[in-house]
Backbone bond lengths (Angstrom), bond angles and torsions (degrees), N, CA, C in turn:
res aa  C-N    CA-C-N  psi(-1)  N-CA   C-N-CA  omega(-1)  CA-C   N-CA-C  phi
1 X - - - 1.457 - - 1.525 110.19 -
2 X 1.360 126.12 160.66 1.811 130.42 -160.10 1.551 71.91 -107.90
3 X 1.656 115.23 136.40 1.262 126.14 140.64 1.621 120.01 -80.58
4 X 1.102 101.38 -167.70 1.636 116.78 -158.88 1.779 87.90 -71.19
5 X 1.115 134.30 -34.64 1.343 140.22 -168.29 1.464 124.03 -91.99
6 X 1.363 107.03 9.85 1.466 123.78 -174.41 1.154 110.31 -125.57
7 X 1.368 119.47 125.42 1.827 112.50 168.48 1.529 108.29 -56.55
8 X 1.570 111.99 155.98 1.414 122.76 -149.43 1.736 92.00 -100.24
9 X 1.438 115.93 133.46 1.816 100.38 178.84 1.259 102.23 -163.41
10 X 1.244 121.78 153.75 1.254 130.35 -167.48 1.527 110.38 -162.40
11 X 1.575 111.22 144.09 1.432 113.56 -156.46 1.047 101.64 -122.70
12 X 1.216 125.81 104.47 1.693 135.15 -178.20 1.016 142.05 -88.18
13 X 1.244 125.55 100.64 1.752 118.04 -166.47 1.408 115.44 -80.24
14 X 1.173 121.38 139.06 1.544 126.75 -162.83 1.422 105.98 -134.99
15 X 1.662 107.68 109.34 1.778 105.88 -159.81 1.738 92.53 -117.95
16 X 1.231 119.85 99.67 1.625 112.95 171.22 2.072 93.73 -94.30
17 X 1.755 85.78 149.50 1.406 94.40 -155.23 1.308 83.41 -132.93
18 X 1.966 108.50 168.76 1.493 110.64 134.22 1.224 152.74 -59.07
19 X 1.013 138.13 150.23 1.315 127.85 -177.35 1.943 112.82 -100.21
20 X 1.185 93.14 159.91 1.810 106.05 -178.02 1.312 125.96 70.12
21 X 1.715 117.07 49.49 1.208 118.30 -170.02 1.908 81.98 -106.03
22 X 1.705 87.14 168.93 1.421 78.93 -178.88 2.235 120.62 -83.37
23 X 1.296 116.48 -174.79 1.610 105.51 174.47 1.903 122.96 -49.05
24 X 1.317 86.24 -43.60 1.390 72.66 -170.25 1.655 117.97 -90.96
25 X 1.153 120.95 -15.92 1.343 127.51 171.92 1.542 96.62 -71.69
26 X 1.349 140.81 -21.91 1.404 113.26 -165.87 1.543 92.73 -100.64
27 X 1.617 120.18 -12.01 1.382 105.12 170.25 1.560 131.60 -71.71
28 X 1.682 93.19 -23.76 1.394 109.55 -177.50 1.764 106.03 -76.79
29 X 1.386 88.00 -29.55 1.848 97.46 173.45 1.833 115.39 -60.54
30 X 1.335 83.55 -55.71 1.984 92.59 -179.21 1.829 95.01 -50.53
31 X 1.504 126.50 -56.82 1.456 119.92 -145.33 1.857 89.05 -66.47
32 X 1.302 119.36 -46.56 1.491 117.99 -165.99 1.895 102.28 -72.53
33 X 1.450 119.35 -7.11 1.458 117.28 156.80 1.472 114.10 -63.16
34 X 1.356 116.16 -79.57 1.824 130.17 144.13 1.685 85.77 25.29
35 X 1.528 99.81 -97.83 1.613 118.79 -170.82 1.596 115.40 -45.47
36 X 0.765 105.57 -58.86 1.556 110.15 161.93 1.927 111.37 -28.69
37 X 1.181 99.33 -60.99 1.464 94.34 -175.46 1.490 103.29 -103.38
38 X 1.141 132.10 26.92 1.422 110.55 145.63 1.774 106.05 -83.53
39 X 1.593 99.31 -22.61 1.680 111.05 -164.85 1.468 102.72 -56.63
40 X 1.645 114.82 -39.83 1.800 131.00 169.99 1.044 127.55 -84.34
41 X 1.478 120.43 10.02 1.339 122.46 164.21 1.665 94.70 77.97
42 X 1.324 142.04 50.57 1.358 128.48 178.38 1.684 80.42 -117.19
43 X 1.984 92.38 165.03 1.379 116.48 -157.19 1.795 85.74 -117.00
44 X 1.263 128.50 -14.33 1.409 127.26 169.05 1.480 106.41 -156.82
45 X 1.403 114.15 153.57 1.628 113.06 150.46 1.146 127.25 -98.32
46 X 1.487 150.27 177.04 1.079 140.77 149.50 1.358 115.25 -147.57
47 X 2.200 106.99 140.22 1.281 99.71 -162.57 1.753 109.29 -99.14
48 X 1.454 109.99 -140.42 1.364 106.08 -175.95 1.744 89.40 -117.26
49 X 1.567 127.32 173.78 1.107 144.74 -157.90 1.645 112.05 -89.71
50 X 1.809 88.32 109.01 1.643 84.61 -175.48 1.783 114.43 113.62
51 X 1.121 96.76 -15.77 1.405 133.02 -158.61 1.784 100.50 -33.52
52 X 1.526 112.63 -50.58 1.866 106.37 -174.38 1.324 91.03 -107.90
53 X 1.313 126.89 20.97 1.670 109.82 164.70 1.726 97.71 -119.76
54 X 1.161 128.96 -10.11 1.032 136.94 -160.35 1.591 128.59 38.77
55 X 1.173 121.64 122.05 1.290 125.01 -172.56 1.923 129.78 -64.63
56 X 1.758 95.52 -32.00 1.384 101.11 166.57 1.614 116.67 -97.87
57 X 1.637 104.50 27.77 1.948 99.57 141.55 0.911 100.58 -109.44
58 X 1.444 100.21 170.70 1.570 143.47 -159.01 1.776 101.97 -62.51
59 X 1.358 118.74 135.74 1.217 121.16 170.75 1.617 126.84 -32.91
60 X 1.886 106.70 -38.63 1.049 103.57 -172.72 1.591 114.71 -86.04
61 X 1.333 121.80 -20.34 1.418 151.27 134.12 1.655 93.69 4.05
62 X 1.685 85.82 -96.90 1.877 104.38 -174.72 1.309 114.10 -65.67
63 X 1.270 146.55 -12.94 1.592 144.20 169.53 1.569 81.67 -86.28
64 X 1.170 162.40 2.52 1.201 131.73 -158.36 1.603 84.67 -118.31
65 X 1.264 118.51 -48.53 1.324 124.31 -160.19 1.733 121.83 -103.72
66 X 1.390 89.53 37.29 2.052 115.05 -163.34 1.633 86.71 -72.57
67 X 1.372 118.52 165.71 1.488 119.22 -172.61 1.556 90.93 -148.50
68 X 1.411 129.66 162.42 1.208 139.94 151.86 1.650 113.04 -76.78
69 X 1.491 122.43 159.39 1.305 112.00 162.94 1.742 123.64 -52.08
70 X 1.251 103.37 -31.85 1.321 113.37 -172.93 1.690 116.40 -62.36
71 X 1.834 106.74 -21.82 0.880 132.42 -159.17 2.120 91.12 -73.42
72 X 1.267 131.58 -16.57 1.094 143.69 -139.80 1.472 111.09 -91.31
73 X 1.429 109.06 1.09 2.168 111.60 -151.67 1.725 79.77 -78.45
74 X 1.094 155.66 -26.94 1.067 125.66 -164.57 1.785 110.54 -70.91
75 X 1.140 116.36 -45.34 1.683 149.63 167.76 1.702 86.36 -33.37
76 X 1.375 109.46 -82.28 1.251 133.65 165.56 1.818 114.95 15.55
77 X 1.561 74.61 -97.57 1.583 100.58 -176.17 1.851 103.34 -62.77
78 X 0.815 102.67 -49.79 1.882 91.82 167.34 1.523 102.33 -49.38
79 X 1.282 126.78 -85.77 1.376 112.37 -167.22 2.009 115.82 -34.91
80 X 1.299 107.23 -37.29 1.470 94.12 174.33 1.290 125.66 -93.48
81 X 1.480 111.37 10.48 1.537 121.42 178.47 1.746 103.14 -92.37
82 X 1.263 118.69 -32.42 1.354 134.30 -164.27 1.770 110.56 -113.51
83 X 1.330 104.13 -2.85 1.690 114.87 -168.97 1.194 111.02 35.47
84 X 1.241 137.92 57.34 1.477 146.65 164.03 1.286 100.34 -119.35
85 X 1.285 115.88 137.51 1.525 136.56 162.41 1.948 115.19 -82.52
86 X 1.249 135.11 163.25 1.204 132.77 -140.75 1.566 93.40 168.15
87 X 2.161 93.91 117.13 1.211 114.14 179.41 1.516 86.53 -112.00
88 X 1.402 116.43 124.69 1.624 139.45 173.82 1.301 111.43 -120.45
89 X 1.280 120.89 147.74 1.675 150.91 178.45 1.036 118.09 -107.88
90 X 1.320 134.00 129.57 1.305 143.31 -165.37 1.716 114.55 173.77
91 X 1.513 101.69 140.21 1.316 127.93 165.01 1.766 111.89 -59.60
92 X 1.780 101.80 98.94 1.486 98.84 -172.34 1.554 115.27 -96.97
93 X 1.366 131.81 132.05 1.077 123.43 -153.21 1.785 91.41 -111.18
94 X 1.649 120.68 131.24 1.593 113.04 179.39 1.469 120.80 -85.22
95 X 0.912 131.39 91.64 1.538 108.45 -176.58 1.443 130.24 -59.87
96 X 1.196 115.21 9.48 1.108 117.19 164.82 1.448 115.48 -73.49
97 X 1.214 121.72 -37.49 1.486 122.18 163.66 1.974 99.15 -136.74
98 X 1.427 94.56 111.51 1.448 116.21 -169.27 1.679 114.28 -94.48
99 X 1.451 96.08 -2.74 1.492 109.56 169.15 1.406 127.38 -121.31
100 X 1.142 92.08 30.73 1.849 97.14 172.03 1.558 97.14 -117.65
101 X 1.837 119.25 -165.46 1.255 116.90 167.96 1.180 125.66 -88.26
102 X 1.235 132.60 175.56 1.313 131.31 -151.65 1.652 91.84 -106.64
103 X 1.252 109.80 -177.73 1.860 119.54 -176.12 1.499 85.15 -111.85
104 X 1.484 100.51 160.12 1.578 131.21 -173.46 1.816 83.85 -115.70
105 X 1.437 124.42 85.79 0.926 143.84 -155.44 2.001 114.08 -117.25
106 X 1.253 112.66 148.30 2.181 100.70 157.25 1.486 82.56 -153.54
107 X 1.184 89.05 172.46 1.261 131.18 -156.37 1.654 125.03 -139.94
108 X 1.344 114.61 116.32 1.871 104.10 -178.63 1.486 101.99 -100.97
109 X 1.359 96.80 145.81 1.651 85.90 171.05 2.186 83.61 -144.16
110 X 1.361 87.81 131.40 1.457 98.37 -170.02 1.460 121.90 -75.78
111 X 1.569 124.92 -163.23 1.695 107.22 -174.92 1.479 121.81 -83.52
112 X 1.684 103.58 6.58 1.541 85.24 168.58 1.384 102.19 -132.09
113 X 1.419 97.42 63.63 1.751 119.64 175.61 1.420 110.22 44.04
114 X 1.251 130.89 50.27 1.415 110.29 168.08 1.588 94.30 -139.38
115 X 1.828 90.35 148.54 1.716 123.37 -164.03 1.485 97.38 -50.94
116 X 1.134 139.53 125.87 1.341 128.59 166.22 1.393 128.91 -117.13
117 X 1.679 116.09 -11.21 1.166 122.86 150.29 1.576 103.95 -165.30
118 X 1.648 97.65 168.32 1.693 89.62 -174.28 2.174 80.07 -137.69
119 X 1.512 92.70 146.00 1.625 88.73 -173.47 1.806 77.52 -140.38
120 X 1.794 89.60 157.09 1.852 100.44 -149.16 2.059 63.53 -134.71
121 X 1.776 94.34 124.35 1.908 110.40 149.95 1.602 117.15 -15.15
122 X 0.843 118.60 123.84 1.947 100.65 179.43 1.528 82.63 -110.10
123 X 1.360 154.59 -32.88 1.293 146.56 -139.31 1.515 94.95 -149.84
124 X 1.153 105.58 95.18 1.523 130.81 173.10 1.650 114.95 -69.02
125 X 1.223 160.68 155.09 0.925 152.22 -67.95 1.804 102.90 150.28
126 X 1.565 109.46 86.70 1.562 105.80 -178.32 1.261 105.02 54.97
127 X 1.822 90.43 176.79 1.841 110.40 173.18 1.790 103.22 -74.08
128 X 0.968 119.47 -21.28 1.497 102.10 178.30 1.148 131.87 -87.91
129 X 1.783 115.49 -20.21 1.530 103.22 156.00 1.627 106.37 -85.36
130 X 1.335 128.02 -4.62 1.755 113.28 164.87 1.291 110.90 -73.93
131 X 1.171 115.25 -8.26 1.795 108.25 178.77 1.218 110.44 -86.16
132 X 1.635 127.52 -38.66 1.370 124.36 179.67 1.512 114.61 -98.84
133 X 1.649 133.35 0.82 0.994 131.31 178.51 1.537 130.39 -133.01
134 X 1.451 149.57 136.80 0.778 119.43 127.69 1.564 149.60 -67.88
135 X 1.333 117.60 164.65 1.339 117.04 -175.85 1.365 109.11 -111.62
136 X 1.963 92.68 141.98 1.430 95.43 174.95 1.146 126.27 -95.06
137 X 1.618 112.97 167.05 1.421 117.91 -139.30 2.116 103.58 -105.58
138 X 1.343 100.15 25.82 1.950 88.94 -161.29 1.514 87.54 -170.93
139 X 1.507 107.51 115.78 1.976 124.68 148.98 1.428 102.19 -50.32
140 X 0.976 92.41 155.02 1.775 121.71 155.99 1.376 99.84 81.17
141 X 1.182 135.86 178.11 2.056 107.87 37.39 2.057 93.34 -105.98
142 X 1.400 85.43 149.85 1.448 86.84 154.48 1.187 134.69 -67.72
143 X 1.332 128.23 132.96 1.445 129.41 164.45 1.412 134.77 -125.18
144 X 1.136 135.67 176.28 1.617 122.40 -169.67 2.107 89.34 -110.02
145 X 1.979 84.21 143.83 1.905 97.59 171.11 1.972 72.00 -130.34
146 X 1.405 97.04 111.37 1.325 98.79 152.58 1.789 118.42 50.44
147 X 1.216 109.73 51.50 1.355 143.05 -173.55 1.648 105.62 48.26
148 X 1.099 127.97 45.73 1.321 140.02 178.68 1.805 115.32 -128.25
149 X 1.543 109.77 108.72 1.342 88.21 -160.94 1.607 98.02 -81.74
150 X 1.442 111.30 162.42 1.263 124.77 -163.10 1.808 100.90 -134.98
151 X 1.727 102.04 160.91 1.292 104.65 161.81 1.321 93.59 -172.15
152 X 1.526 104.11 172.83 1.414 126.88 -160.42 1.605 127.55 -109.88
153 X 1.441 142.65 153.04 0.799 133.27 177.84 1.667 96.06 -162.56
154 X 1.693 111.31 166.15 1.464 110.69 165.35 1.005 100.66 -142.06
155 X 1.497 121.82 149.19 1.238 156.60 167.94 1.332 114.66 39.98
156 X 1.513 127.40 -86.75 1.594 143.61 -176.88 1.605 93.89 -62.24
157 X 1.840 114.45 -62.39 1.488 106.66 -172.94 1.788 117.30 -32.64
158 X 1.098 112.10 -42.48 1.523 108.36 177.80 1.724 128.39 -66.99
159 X 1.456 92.18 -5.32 1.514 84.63 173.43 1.854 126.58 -97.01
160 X 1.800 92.98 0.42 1.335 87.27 158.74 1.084 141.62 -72.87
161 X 1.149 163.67 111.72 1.477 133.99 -166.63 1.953 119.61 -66.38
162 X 1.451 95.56 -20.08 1.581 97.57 162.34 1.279 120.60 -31.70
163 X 1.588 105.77 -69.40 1.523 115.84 -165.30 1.685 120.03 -67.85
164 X 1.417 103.74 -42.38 1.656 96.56 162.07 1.556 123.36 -46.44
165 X 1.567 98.81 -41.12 1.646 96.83 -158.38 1.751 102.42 -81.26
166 X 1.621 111.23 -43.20 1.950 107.69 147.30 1.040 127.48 -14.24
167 X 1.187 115.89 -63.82 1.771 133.86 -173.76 1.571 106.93 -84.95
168 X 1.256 125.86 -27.02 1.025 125.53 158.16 1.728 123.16 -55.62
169 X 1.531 98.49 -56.69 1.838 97.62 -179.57 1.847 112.82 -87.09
170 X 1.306 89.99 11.01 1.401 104.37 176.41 1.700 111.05 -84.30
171 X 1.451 94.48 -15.08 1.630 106.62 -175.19 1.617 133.95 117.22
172 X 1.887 92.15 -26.24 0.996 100.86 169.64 1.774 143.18 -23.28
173 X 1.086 147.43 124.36 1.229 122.51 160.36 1.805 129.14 -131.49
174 X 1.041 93.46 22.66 1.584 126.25 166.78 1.770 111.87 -159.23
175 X 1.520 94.53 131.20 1.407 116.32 170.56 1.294 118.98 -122.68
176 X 1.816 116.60 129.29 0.896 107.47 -165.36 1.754 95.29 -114.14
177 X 1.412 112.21 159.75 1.524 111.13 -162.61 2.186 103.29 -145.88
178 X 1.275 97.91 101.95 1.272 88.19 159.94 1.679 113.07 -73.40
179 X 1.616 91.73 167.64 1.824 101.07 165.55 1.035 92.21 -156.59
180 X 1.669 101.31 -173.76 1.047 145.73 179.26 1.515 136.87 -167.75
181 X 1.469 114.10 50.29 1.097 155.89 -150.66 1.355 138.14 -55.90
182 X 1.068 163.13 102.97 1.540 135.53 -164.54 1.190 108.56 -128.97
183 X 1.534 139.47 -21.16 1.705 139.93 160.80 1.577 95.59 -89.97
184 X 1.542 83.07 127.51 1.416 107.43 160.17 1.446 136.56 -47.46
185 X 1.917 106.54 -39.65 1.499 125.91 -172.21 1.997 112.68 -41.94
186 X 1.481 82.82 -40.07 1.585 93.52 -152.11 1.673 97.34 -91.14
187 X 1.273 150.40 -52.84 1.403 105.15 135.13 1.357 152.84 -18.00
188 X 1.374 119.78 -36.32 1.630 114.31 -166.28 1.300 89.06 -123.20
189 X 1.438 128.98 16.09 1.637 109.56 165.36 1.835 112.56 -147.13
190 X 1.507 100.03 -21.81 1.601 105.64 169.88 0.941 133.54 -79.49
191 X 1.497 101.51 -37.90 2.057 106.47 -177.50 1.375 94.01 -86.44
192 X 1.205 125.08 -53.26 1.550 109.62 179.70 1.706 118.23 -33.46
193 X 0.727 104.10 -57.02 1.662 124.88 -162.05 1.972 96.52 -74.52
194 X 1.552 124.39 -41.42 1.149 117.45 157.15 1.609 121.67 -46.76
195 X 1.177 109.01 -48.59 1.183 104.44 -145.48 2.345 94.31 -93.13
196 X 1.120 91.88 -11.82 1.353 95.03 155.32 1.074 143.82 -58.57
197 X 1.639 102.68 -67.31 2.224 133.33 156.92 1.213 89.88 -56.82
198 X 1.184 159.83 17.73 1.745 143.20 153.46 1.442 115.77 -123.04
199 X 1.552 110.17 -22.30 1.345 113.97 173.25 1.923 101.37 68.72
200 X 1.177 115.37 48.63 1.693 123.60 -179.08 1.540 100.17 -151.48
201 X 1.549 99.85 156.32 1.696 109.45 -169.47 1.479 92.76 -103.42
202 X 1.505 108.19 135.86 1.169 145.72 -172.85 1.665 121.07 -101.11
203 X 1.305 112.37 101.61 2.274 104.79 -179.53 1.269 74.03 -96.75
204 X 1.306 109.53 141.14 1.521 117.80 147.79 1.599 109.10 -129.06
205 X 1.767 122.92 97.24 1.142 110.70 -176.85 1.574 112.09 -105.73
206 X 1.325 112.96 152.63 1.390 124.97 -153.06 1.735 99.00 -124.91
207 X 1.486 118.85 167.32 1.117 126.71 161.77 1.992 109.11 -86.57
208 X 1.101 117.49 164.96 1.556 123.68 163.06 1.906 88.06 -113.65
209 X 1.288 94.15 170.90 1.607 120.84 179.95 1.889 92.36 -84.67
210 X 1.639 97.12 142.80 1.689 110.74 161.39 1.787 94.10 -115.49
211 X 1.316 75.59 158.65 1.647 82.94 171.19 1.585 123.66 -66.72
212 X 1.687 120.58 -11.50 0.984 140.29 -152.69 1.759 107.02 -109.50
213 X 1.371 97.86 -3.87 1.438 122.50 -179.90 1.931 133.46 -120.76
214 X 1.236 92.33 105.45 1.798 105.71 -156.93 1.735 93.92 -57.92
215 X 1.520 118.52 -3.48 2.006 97.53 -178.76 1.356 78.52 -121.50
216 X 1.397 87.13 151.91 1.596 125.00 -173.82 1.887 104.12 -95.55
217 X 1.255 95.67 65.57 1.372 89.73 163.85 1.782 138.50 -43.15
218 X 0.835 131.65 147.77 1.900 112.04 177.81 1.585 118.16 -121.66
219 X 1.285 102.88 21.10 1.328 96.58 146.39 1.908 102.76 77.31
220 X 1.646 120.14 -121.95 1.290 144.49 127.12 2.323 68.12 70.77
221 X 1.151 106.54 78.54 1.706 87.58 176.59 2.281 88.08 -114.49
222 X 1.319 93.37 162.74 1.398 69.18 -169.76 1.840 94.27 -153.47
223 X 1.461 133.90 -179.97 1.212 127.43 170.41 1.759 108.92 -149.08
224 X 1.255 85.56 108.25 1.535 97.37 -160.00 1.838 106.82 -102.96
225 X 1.617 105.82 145.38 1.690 103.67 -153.83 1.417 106.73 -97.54
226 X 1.066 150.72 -156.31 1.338 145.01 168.24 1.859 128.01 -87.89
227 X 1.614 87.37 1.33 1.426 81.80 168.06 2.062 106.55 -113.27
228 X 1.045 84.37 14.54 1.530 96.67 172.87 1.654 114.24 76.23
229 X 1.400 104.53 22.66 1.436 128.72 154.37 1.857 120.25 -58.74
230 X 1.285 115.36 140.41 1.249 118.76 157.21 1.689 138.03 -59.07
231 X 0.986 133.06 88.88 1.382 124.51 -173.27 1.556 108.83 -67.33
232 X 1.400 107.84 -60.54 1.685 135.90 -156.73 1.571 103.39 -131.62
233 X 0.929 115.98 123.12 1.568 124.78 -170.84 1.807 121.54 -137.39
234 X 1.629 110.80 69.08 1.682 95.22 -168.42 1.523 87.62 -84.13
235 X 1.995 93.78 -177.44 1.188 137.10 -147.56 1.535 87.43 -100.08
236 X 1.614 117.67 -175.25 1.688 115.07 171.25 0.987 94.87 -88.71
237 X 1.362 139.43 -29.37 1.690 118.36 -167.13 1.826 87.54 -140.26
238 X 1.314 132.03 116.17 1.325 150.00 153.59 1.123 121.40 -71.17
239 X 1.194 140.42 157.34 1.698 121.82 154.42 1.718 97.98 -168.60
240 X 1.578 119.92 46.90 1.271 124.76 175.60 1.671 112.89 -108.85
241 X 1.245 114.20 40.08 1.440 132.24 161.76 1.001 111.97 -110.19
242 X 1.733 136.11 126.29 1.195 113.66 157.71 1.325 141.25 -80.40
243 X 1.161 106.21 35.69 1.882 128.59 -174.96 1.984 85.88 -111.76
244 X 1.040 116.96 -18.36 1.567 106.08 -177.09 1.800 99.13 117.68
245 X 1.306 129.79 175.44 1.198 135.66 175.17 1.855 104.96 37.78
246 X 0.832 84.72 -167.58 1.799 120.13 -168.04 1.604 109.24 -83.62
247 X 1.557 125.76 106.06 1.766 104.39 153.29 1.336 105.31 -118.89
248 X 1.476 115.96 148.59 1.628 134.73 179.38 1.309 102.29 -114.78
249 X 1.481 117.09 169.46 1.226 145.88 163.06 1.121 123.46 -110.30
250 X 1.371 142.16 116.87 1.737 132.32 175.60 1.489 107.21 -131.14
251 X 1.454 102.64 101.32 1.838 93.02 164.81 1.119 111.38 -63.79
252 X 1.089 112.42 144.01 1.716 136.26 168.73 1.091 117.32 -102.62
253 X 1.395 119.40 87.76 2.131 123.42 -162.57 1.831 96.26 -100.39
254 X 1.242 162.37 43.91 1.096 124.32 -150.47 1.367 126.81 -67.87
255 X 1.457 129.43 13.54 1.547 133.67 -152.20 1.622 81.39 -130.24
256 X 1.356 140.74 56.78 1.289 151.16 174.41 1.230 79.85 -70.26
257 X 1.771 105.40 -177.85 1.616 105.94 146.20 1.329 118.96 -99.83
258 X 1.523 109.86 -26.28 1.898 122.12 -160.13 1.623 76.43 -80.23
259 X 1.913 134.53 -55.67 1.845 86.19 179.25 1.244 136.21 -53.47
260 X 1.395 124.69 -29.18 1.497 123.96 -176.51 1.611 103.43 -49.19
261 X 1.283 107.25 -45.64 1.226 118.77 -172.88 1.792 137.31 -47.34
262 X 1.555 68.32 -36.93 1.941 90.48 179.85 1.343 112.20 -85.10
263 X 1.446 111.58 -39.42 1.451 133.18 165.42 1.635 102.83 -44.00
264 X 1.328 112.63 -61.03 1.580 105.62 179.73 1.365 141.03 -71.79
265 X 1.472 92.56 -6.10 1.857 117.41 177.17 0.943 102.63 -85.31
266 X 2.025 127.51 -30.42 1.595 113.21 -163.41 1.912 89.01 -154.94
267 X 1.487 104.87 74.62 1.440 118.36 167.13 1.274 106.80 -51.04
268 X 1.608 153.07 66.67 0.972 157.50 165.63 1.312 119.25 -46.51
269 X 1.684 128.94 -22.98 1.515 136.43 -126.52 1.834 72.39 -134.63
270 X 1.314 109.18 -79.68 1.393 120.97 -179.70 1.827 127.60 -41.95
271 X 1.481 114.83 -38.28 1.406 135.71 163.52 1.499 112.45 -80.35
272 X 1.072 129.21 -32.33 1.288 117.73 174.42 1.914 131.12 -36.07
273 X 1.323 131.40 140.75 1.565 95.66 -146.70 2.178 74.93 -143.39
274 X 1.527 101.26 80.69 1.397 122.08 -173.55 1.406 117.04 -32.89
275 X 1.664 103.55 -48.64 1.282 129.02 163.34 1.710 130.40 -24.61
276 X 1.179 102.76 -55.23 1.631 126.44 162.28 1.348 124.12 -53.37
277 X 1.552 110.56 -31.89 1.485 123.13 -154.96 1.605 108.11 -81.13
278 X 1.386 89.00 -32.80 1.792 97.84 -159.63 1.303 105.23 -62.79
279 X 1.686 128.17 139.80 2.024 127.78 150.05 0.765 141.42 -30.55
C-alpha cells in the first residue's frame, strides 16, 4: 500500500475481449488474464461488461448461467495465487429471490483474493436489457485500489453525467466502467469529456466484435486521465494478446503535477454553485 509519503499509483491492466464465449471458458479466460498481469507487473485487471456470462449470448444463455458473488473462489484463488486484483462482469443471480432476474452486475476482488465490492447496473439499457435484468437501485460506495479512492459504474450508467459527478463528490477519483458498446461517439467523445468536467481517471473497457457474434461491438476501450488526456487507447478490433483480444497498461498517478494544474485552471468541483441547479 502507498503511504502518506509516496506518490499514489497504480498499474492497470486493460483486457478488451470478444464477446459470446461460453461461462466456463471465459472464466478459465479471466484466471489466465490474472497471469497475464502478474506477468506485467499490474496491481489489478479489469474486464469488459458481462465478461463470464458474455453479453453477445442469447438472453436465455445469460439468465441461465447467472452466478452469485460467492460463486467467484475460482477468480479468487488466482487473484491470491498471482497477487493481482480483478474487476469482472457478470450476470448476478440473488438467492434471496431465485426467481426473478438477475443484475447486470462486477465485482472486485483484490490481490489477496478477497470480494471487496459487488456494484449492480443502476441504468439499464432499452427493452432488451429490461427483459433479462433487473436494475440496481444505489451508486457507490467508494473504495480504496492502492490509496486511490475508486468507484464503479457499467456501460449506459456512464453516460449520465449525474453519476460521474455523484461519485465524483462522493470522493471518488478513479472510475472504473465496464461496457459493451456499439456507437463509437460515446467512447471518443463522452468518457473523455466526463472524465475531464470531474477532473477523475476514467477505464472504460469495452468488448470488440468476433465473428461468432451477430452485435457489432466497437471496441475503441480507452483510459482517460483527469485532464481529459489519453492514457490507453485500443483499436475496434485488437488482437495483440496472445490469449486473443487486446491487453493495455495504464498507470494511474493522480498526484502528477500537470493534473493539479488543470484542476487549478478549471475548479469545476470548487466553482460549482449547487444553489442554481435545483427545479
Amino acid at each position: 500500500m502507498a503511504t502518506s509519503n509516496e506518490p499514489r499509483r497504480l498499474k492497470l491492466g486493460v483486457y478488451q475481449s470478444n464477446a459470446g464465449r461460453a461461462f466456463a471458458a471465459s472464466m478459465e479466460l479471466a484466471i489466465r488474464i490474472v497471469e497475464q498481469g502478474a506477468k506485467t507487473g499490474c496491481d489489478v485487471v479489469i474486464f469488459c461488461e458481462l465478461f463470464l456470462n458474455g453479453y453477445g449470448n442469447s438472453a436465455d444463455e445469460i439468465i441461465a448461467t447467472a452466478i452469485t458473488p460467492h460463486d467467484l473462489g475460482a477468480l479468487q484463488d488466482a487473484c491470491r495465487r498471482h497477487r493481482v486484483g480483478a474487476v469482472v462482469g457478470y450476470a448476478e443471480r440473488d438467492d434471496q429471490a431465485p426467481d426473478d432476474l438477475p443484475f447486470n452486475s462486477m465485482s472486485v476482488i483484490d490481490p489477496e483474493g478477497n470480494l471487496v465490492v459487488t456494484y449492480r447496473k443502476t441504468h439499464l439499457w432499452g427493452d432488451v436489457e429490461r427483459r433479462i435484468f433487473r436494475a440496481g437501485d444505489r451508486l457507490g460506495p467508494v473504495f480504496n485500489l492502492r490509496g486511490i479512492p475508486t468507484a464503479l459504474l457499467i456501460c449506459y450508467d456512464v453516460e449520465f453525467p449525474e453519476t460521474v459527478r455523484t461519485l465524483k463528490m462522493m470522493g471518488a477519483e478513479l472510475i472504473l466502467v465496464p461496457t459493451a458498446l456499439v456507437s463509437a461517439f460515446n467512447a471518443m467523445v463522452t468518457v473523455p469529456s466526463r472524465a475531464f468536467e470531474n477532473h477523475c481517471f476514467i477505464a472504460y473497457v469495452n468488448e470488440q466484435s468476433a465473428t461468432s457474434s451477430n452485435t457489432p461491438f466497437c471496441g475503441l476501450s480507452c483510459v482517460v486521465g483527469p485532464d481529459g488526456s489519453e492514457l490507453v487507447r485500443f483499436s475496434a478490433v485488437q488482437n495483440d494478446c496472445a490469449l486473443g483480444g487486446a491487453f493495455g497498461i495504464a498507470q494511474i498517478e493522480p498526484d502528477r503535477t500537470e493534473y493539479a494544474e488543470c484542476i487549478s485552471r478549471n475548479p469545476y468541483s470548487t466553482d460549482r454553485r449547487p444553489e442554481l441547479y435545483r427545479l
